[in-house]
N, C-alpha and C positions, 0 to 999 in steps of 0.2 A: 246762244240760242236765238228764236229768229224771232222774239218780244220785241216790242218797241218800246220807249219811257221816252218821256218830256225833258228829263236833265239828261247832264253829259254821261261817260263813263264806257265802260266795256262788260261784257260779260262771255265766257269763254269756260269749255266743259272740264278746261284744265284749272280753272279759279274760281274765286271767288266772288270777282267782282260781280258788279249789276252791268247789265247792257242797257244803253240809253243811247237814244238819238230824239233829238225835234220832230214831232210830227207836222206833219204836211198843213199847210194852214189850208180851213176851208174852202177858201176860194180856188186853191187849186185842184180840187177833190170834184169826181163826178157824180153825181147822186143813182145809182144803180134802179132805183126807184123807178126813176121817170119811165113812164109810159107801160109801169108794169102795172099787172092785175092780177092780186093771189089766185083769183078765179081761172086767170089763162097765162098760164107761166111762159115765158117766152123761152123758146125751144129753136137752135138750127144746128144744120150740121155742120156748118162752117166751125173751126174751132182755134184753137192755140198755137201758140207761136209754133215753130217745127211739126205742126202737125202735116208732112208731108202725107201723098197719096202710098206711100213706101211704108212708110212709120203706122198708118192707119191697118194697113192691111194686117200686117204684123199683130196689131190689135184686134184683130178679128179672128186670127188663125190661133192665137193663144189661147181662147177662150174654152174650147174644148180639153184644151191641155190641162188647164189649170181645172176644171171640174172633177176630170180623171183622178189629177194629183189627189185633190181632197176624198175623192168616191175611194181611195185604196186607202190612202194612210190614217183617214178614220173608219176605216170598217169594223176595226177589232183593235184593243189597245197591245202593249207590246204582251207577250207571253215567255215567261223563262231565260229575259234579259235578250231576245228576238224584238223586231222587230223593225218600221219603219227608219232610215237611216238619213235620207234625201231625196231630194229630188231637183231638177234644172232641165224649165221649159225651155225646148230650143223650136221659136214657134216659124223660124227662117226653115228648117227643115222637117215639121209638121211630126216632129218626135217629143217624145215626153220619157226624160232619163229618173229612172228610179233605182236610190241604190237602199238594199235591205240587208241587215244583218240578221244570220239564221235562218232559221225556217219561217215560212211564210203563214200563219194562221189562215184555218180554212175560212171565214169570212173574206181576209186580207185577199186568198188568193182565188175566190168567184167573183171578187171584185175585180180583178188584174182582168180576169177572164169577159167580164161583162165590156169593160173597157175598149178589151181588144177586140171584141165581137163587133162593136160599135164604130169600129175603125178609126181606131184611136192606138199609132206607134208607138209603143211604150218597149222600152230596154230598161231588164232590172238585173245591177252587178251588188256581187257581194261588197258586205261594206263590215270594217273593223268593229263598229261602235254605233248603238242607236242613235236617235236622232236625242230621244229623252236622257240618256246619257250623257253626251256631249255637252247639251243645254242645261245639265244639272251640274257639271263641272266647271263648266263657264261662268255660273251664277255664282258657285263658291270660289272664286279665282275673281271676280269682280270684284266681292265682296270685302275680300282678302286685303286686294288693293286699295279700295277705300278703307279702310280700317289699319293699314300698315303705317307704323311711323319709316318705314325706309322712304327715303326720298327719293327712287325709283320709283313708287307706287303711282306718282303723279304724273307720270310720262305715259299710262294705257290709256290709249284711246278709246279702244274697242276690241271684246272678244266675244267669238261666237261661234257654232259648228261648221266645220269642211263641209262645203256642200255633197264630197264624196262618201264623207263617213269614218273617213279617217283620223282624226283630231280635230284641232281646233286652230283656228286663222286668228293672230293678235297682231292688234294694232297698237305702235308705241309712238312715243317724240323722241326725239336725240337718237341714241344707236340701237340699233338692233340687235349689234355685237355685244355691248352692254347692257342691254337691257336683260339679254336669257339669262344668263347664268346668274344676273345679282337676284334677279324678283321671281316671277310664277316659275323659272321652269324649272328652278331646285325644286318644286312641290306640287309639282303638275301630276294628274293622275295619267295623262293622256298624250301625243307627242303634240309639238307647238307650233306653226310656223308665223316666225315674226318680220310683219315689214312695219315700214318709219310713214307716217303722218304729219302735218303739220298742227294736228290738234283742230278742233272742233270750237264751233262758235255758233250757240245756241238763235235760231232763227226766230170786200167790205163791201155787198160790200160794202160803201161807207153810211148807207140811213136805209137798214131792212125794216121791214113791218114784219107784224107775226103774221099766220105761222112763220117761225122764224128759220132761214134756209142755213144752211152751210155755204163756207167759202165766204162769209161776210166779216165785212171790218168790225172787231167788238174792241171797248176799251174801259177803263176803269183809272181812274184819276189818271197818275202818269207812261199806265202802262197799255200798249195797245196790241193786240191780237188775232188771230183771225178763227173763227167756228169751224170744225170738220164737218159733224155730217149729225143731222136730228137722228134719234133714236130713244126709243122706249122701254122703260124698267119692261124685265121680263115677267113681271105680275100686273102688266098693262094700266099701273097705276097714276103714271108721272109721265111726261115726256121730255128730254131734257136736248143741250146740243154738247157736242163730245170737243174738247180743242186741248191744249199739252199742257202737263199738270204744273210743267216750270212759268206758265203764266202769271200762277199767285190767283189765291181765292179772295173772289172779290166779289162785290155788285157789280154786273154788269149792264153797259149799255151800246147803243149803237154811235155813230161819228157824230149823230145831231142829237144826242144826249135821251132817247126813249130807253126807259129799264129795261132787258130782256130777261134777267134773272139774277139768280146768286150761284154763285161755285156753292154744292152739298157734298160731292163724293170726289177724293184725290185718290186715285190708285197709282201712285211712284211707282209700282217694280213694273208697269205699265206706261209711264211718262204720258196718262191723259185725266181730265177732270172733268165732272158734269157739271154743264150748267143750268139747274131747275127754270124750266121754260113753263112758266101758270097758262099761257095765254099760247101754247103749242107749240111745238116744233114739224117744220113739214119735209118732204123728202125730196127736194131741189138743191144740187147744187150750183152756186155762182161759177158762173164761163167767163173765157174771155178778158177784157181787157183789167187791169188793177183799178184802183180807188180814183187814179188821174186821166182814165180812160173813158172814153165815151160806149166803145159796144163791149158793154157789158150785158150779159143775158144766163140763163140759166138751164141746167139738165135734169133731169129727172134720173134720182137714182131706183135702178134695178134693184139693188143688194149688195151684198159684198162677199168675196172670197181670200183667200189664202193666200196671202203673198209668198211668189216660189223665185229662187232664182233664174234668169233670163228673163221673166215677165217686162214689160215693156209696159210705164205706168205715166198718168198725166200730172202735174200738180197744178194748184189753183191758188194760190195765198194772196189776200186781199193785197197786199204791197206790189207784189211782183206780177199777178195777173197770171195765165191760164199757159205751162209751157208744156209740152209734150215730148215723145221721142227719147224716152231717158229710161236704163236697161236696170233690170235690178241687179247685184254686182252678191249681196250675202242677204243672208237672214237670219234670226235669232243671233242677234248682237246682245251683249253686254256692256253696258259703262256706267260713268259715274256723272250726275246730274245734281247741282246744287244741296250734294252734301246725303244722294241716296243712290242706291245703284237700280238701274230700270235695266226691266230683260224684252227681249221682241221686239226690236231695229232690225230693221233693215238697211242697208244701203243701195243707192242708185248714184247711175250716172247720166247726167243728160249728153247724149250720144255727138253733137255738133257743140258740146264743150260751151252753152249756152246758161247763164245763171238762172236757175231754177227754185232756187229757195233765197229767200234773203232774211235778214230783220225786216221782223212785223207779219210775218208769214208762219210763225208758230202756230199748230195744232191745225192748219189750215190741210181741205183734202188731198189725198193724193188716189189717185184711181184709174182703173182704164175703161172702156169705150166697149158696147152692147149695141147691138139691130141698130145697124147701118151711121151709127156717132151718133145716135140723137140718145141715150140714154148711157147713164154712168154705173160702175161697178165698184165700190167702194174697197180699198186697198190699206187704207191708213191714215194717219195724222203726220205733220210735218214737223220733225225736233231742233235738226239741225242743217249747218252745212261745213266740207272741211278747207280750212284758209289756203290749205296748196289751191284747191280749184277757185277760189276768186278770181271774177273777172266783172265788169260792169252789169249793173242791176238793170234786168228790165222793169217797168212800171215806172216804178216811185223811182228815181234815181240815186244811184250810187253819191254817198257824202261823208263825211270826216266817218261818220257815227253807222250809215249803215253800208251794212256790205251783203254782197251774193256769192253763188258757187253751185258749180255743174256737180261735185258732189256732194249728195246729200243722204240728212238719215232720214227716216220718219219708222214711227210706231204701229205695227201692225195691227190695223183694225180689227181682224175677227180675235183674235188673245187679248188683247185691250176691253172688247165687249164682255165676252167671257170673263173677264177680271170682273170687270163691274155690273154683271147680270144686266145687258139691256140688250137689245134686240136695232136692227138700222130698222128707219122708215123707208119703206119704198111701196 
């Protein structure tokens, strides 16, 4: 996972180890602080690494796609084993693919209709299998595997629905060939399709003031971190900042040792935890360069939506700094996380095969881009990345202890909210 710790060691989704690397000594850390003022948050549109004028666009033309997705598939819940199946923004050809199983519920389908008035390309094909079907198989097929003594069980990587509606996409280590017939798919309700991974390896800025923003470096004795995104119990009582539950509850503080809070609430089938912010959480998050970078600056979040596949998302993690251009690949993943199974991963890939998450970038945001790049859209937290895709870290540099990867997971922010009843700041 992409933690950081002060001693040696590894941490890996397939074990049990701890992940530990040396953090950065002070001196080479840049203070994100300087020259900022909570009053006038510094704001541009310049932005992240691969954020090409291509890649941008792309981000713009999603945006209605992905409003769409949410305006149908929450209009009306499923009805008589009907319903919502998938969907896959394709925002390169200004189309929004939805696949539905059964009959369409009349809410469901004046929403399709509002949509398409709005001139918004939407194709919807039949699909085998809900989408909450699919996802309720997956979770008992995770679970399965955590709790098996077969020595198979320790090779999934990840399971989670066909973005068509057909079954379900698993990810294993070693064979493929062996993996079906020993484990899930003698007891699969659903059909499977299995490909191989190399397995999963769990992934400031460095001295915030309150209110305290997202995308900042947080750490707690030997473990260091990074903040998603402030958000608000939904009985407007507490404010707190959201980052990945595999961090460990702790007191936290910033890189030059100011309290920001304590971990209260760990939601695992979620992989995020709050951390009670007294003194506020605001609705900024950190841009731009990592902890050893000088332009660092920050955005203002909009809100947050639905992560759909094809969306096209940025991540921010205080280690690695602010990368862009990276495609979402699945959603509603399953797997196993230091001994619990968490549902609602995602995966992406950063498109120019560019390292995008690393260690010390756990719980850190991930998001795409609103009214012209100067405002953020909140997408999720940062869990992992997979060791096929390693390759040199940006930010903080690649070293014995930490490593990077073009693909990665993160935790879907709005089901992760919803778990834990709070609402984003924006």
């Amino acid at each position: 996972m992409e933690s950081r710790m002060r001693t040696s060691g590894m941490l890996c989704l397939l074990s049990a180890a701890t992940l530990t690397v040396a953090l950065m000594p002070t001196s080479a850390l840049a203070d994100p602080g300087s020259g900022r003022s909570k009053g006038v948050p510094i704001s541009r549109t310049e932005h992240a690494i691969d954020a090409t004028p291509a890649a941008l666009a792309i981000l713009a033309a999603q945006a209605p796609l992905d409003k769409a997705a949410d305006h149908i598939q929450y209009a009306a819940p499923d009805v008589n084993g009907s319903g919502f199946a998938g969907a896959v923004v394709d925002a390169g050809n200004r189309t929004l693919k939805l696949y539905w199983h059964g009959e369409m519920a009349p809410a469901a389908a004046k929403a399709l209709s509002t949509e398409r008035a709005h001139g918004v390309h939407i194709t919807v094909t039949p699909a085998d299998y809900t989408y909450n079907q699919l996802e309720a198989e997956a979770y008992r097929l995770a679970d399965d595997a955590l709790q098996s003594a077969d020595s198979t069980a320790s090779k999934l990587v990840a399971i989670g629905p066909k973005s068509d509606g057909s079954g379900l996409d698993v990810t294993v280590t070693g064979s493929a060939t062996a993996f079906g017939p020993a484990a899930l798919a003698l007891h699969a309700k659903v059909p499977l399709s299995v490909s191989v991974s190399g397995g999963l390896t769990l992934d400031d800025r460095y001295a915030d003031t309150y209110p305290w923003w997202g995308g900042s470096y947080i750490e707690s004795g030997n473990v260091a971190c990074t903040s998603g995104f402030g958000v608000t119990g939904n009985n407007g009582a507490a404010q707190y900042l959201i980052t990945a539950a595999h961090c460990g509850n702790h007191t936290w503080t910033t890189g030059v040792g100011d309290t920001i809070g304590n971990s209260i609430v760990t939601t695992w089938s979620n992989e995020v935890q709050l951390i009670y912010t007294p003194q506020g959480s605001g609705s900024y998050v950190y841009d731009g360069d990592s902890v050893i970078g000088s332009n660092q600056f920050a955005k203002h979040v909009a809100g947050a939506s639905t992560t759909r596949i094809g969306d096209r998302v940025c991540t921010s993690g205080a280690f690695t700094g602010a990368v862009c251009n990276s495609e979402v690949q699945a959603v509603g993943l399953s797997f196993n996380v230091d001994g619990h199974t968490v549902h609602g991963e995602a995966a992406a890939e950063q498109l120019s095969h560019i390292g995008a998450s690393g260690n010390g970038d756990s719980g850190g945001p991930v998001f795409t881009l609103t009214n012209n790049n100067t405002e953020d859209v909140g997408k999720g937290t940062l869990t992992a990345h997979d060791t096929t895709s390693t390759v040199p870290c940006q930010g903080v540099p690649s070293d014995d202890n930490r490593t990077c990867g073009w693909h990665f997971y993160f935790s879907d922010l709005v089901q992760a909210m919803n778990a834990s009843g709070v609402h984003i700041n924006s």
